[in-house]
DSSP file (Angstrom, degrees, kcal/mol; ACC not computed):
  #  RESIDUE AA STRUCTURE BP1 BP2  ACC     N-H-->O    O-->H-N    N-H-->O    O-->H-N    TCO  KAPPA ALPHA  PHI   PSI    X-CA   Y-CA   Z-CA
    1    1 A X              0   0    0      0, 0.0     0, 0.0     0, 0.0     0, 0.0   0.000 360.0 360.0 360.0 128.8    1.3   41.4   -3.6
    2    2 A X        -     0   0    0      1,-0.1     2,-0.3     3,-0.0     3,-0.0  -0.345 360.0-115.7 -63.6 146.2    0.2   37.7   -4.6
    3    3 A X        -     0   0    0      1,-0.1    -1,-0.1     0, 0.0     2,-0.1  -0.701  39.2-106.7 -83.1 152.9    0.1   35.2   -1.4
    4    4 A X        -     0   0    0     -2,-0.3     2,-0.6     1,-0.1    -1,-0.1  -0.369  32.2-106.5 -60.1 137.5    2.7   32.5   -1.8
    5    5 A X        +     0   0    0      1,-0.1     3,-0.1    -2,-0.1    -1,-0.1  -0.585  46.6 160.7 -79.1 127.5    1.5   29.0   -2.7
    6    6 A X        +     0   0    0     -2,-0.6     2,-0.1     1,-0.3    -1,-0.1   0.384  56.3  48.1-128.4   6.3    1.8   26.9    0.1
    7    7 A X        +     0   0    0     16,-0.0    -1,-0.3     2,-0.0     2,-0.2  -0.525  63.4 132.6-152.2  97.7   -0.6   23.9   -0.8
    8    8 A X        -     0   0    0     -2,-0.1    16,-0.4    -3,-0.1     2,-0.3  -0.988  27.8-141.1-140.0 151.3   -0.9   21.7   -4.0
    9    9 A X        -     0   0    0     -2,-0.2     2,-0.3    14,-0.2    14,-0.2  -0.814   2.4-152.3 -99.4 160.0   -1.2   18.7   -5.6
   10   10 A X  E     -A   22   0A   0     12,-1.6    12,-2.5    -2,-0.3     2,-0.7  -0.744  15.3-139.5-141.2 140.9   -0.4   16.9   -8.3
   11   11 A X  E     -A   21   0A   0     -2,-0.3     2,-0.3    10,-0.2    10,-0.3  -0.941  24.4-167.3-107.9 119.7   -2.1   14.2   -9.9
   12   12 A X  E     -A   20   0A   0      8,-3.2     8,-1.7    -2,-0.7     2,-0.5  -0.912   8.8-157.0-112.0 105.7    0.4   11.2  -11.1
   13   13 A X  E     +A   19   0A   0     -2,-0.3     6,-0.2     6,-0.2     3,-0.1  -0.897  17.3 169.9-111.2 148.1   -0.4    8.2  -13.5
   14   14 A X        -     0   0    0      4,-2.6     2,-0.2    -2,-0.5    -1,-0.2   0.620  68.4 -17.9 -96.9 -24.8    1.7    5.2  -13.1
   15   15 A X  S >  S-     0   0    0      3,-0.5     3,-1.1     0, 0.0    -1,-0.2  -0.888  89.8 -60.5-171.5 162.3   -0.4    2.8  -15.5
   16   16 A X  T 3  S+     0   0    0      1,-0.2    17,-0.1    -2,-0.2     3,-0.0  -0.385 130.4  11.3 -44.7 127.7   -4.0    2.3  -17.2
   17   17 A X  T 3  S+     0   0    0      1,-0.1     2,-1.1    15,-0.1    16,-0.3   0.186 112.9  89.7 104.9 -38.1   -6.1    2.2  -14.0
   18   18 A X    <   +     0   0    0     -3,-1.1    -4,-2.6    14,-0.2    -3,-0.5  -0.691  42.2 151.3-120.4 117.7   -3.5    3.3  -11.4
   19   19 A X  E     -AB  13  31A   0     -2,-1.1    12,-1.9    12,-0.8     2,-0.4  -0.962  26.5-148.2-132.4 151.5   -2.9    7.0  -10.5
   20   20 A X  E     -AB  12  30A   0     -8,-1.7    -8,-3.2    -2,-0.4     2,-0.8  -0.963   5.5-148.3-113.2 118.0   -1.7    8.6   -7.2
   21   21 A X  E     +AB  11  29A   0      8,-1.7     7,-1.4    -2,-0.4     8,-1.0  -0.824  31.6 168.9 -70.3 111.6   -2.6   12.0   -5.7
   22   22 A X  E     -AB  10  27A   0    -12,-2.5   -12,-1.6    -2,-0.8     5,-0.2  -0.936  31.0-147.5-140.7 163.9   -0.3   13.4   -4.1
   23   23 A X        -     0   0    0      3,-3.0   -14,-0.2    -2,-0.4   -16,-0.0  -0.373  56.0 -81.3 -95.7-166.5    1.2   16.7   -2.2
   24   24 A X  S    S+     0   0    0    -16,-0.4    -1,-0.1     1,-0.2     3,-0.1   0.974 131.6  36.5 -50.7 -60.1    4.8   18.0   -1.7
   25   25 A X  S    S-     0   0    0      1,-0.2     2,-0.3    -3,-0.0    -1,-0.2   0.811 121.7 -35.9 -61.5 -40.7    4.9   15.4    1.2
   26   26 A X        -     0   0    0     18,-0.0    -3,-3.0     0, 0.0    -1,-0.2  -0.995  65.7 -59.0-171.0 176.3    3.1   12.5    0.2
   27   27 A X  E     +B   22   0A   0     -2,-0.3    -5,-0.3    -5,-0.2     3,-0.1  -0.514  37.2 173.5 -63.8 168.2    0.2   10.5   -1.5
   28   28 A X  E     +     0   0A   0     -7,-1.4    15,-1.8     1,-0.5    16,-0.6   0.319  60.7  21.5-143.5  -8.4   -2.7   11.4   -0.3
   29   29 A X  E     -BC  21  42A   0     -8,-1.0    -8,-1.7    13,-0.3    -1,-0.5  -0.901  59.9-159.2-144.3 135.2   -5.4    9.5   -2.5
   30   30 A X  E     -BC  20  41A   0     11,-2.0    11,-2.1    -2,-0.3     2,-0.3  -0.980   8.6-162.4-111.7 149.1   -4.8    6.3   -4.5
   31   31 A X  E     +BC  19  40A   0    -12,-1.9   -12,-0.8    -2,-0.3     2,-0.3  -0.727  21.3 162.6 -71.0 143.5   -7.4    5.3   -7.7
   32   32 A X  E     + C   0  39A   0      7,-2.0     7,-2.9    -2,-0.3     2,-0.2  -0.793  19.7  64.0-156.2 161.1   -7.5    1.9   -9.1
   33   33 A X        -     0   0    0    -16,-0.3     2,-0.4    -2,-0.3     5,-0.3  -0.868  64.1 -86.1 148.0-121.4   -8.8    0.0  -10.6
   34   34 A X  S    S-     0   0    0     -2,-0.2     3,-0.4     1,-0.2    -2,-0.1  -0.793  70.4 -42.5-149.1-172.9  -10.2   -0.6  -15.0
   35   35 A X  S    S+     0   0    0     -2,-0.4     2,-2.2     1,-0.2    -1,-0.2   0.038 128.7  18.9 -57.7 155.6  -13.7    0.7  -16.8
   36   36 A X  S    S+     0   0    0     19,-1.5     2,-0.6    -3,-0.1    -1,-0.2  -0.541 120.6  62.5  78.7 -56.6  -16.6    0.4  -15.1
   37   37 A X        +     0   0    0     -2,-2.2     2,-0.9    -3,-0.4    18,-0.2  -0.662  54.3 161.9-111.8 103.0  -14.9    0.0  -11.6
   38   38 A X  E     - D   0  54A   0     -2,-0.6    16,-1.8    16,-0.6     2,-0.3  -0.774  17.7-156.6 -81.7  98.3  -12.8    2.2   -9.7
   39   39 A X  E     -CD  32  53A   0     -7,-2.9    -7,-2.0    -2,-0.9     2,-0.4  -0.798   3.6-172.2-109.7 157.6  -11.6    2.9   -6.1
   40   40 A X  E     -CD  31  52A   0     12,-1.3    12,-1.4    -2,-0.3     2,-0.3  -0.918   5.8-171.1-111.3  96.7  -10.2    6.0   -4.1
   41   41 A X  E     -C   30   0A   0    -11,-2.1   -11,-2.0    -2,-0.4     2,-0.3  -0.792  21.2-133.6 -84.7 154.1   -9.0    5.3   -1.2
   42   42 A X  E     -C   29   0A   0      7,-0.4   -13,-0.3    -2,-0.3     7,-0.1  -0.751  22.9-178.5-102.1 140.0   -8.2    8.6    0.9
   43   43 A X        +     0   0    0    -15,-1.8     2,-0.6    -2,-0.3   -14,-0.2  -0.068  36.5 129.1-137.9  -4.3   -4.4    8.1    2.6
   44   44 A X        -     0   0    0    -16,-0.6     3,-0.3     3,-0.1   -16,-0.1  -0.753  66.0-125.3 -92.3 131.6   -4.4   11.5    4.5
   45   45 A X  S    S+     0   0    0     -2,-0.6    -1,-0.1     1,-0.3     3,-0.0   0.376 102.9  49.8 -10.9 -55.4   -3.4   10.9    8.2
   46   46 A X  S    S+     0   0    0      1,-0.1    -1,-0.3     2,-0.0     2,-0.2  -0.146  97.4  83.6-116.6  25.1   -6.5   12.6    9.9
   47   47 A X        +     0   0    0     -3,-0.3     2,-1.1    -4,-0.1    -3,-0.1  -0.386  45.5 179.7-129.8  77.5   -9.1   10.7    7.8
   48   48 A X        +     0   0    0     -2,-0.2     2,-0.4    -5,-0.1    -5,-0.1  -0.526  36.0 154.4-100.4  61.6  -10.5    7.2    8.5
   49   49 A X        -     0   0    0     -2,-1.1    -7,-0.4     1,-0.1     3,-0.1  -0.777  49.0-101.2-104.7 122.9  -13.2    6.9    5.4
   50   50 A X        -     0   0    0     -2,-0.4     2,-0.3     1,-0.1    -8,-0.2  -0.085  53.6-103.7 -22.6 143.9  -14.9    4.1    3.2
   51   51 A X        -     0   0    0    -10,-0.1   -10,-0.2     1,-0.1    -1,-0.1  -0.721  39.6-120.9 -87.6 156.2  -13.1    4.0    0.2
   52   52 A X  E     -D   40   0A   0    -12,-1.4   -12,-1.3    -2,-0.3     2,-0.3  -0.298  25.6-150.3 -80.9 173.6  -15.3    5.7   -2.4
   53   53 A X  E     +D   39   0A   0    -14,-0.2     2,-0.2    -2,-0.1   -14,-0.1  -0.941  20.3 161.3-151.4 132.3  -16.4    3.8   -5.7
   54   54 A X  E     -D   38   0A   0    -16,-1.8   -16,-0.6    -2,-0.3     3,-0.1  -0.452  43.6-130.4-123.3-170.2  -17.2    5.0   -9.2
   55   55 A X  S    S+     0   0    0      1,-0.3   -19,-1.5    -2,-0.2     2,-0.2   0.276  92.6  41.1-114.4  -4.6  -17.6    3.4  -12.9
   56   56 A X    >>  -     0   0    0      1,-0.2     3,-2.4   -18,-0.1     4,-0.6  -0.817  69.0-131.7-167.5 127.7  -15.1    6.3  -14.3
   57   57 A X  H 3> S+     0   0    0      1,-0.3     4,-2.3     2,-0.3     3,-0.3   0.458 107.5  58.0  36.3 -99.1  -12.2    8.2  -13.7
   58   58 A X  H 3> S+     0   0    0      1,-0.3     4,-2.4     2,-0.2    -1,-0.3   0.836 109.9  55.9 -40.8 -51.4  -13.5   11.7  -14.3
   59   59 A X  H X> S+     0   0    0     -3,-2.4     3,-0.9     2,-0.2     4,-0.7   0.978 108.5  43.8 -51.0 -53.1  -16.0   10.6  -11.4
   60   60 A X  H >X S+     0   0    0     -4,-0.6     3,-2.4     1,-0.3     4,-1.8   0.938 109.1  56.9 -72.7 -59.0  -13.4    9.8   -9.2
   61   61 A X  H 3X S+     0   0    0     -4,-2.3     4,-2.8     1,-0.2    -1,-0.3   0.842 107.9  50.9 -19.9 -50.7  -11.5   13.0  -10.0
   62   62 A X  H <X S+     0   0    0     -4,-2.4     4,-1.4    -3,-0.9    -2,-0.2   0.678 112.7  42.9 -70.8 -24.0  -14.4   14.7   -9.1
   63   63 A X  H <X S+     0   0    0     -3,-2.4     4,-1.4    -4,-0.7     3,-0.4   0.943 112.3  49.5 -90.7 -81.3  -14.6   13.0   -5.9
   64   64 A X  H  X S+     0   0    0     -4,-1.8     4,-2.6     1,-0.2    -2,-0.2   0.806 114.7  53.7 -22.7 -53.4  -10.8   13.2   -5.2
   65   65 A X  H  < S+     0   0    0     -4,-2.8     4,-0.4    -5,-0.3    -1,-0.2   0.943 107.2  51.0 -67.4 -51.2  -11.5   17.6   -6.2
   66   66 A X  H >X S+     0   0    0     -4,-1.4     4,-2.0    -3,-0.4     3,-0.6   0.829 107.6  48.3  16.1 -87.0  -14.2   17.9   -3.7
   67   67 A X  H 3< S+     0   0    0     -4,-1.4    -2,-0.2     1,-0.3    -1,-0.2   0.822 117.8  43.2 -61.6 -26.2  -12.4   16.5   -0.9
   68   68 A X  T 3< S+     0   0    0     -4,-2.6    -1,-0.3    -5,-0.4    -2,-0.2   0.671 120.4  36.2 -91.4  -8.8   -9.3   18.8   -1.7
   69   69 A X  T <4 S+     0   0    0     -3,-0.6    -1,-0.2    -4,-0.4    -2,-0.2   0.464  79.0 126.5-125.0 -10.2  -10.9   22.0   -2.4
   70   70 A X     <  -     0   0    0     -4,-2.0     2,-0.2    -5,-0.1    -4,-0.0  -0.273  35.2-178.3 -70.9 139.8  -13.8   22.0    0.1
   71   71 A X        -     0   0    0      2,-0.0     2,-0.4     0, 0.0    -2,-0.1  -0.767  21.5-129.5-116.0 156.0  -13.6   25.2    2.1
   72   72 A X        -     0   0    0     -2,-0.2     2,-0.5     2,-0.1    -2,-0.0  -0.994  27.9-171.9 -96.2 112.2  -16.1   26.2    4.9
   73   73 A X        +     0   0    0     -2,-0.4     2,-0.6     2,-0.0    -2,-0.0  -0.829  23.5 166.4 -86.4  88.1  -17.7   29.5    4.8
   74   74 A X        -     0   0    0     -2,-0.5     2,-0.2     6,-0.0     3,-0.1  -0.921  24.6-149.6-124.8 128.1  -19.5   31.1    6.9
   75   75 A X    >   -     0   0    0     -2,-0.6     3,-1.2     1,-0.1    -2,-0.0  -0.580  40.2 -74.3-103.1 165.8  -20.0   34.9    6.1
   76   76 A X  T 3  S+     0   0    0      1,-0.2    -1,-0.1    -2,-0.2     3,-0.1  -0.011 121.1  16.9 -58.0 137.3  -20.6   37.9    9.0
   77   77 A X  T 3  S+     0   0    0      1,-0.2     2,-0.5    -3,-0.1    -1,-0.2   0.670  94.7 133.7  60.2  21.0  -23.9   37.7   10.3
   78   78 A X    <   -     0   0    0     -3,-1.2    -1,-0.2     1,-0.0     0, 0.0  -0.907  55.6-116.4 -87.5  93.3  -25.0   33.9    9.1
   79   79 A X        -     0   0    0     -2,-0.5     2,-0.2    -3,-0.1    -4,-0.1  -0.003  35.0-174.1 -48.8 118.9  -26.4   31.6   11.1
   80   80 A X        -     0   0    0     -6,-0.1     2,-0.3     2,-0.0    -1,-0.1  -0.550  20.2-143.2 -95.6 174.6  -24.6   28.1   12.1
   81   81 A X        -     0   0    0     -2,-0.2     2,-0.4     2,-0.0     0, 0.0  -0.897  16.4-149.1-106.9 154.9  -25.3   25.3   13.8
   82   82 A X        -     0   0    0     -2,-0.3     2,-0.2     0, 0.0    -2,-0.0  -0.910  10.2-160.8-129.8 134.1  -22.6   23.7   15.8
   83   83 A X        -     0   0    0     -2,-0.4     5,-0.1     1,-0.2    -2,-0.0  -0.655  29.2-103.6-117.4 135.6  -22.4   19.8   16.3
   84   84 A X    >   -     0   0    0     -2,-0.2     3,-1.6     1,-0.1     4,-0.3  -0.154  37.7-122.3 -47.7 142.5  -20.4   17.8   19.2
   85   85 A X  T 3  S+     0   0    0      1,-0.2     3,-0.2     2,-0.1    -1,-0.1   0.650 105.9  61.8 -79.7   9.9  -17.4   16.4   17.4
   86   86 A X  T 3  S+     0   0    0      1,-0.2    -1,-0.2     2,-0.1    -2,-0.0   0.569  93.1  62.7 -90.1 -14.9  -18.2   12.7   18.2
   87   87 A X    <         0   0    0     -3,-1.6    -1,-0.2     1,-0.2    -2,-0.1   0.398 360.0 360.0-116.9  18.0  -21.4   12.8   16.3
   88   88 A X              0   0    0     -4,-0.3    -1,-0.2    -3,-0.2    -2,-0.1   0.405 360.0 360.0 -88.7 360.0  -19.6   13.6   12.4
């Protein structure tokens, strides 16, 4: 039996230059910006980040795919480190 999908997003554009990420709930990244310069700002709740900056899109997409897909791994018998949460 397939698990149910319970988290995606959708990528929206509204105009050359301006596109919104968002989930079921909300935005969660905006782009803007025309050729050569681009910003992302990150809009999700629990994140307080520079906005990033690109010269194209597809970069910024990339950026934007990154942040949404990144998983943390660790497999059985794999050494971590673990870091105070004050000092990411």
């Amino acid at each position: 039996m397939a698990d149910k999908c319970t988290s995606h997003f959708s990528f929206n554009r509204r105009n050359p230059g301006h596109w919104d990420v968002c989930t079921s709930a909300r935005r969660v990244f905006a782009l803007r910006g025309g050729p050569g310069r681009y910003i992302v700002r990150d809009e999700r709740e629990d994140r307080h980040t520079i906005p990033f900056e690109a010269k194209t899109i597809g970069a910024c997409f990339q950026y934007i795919m990154e942040e949404l897909t990144y998983e943390l791994i660790i497999a059985e018998g794999q050494d971590f480190t673990v870091i105070e949460g004050w000092n990411v």
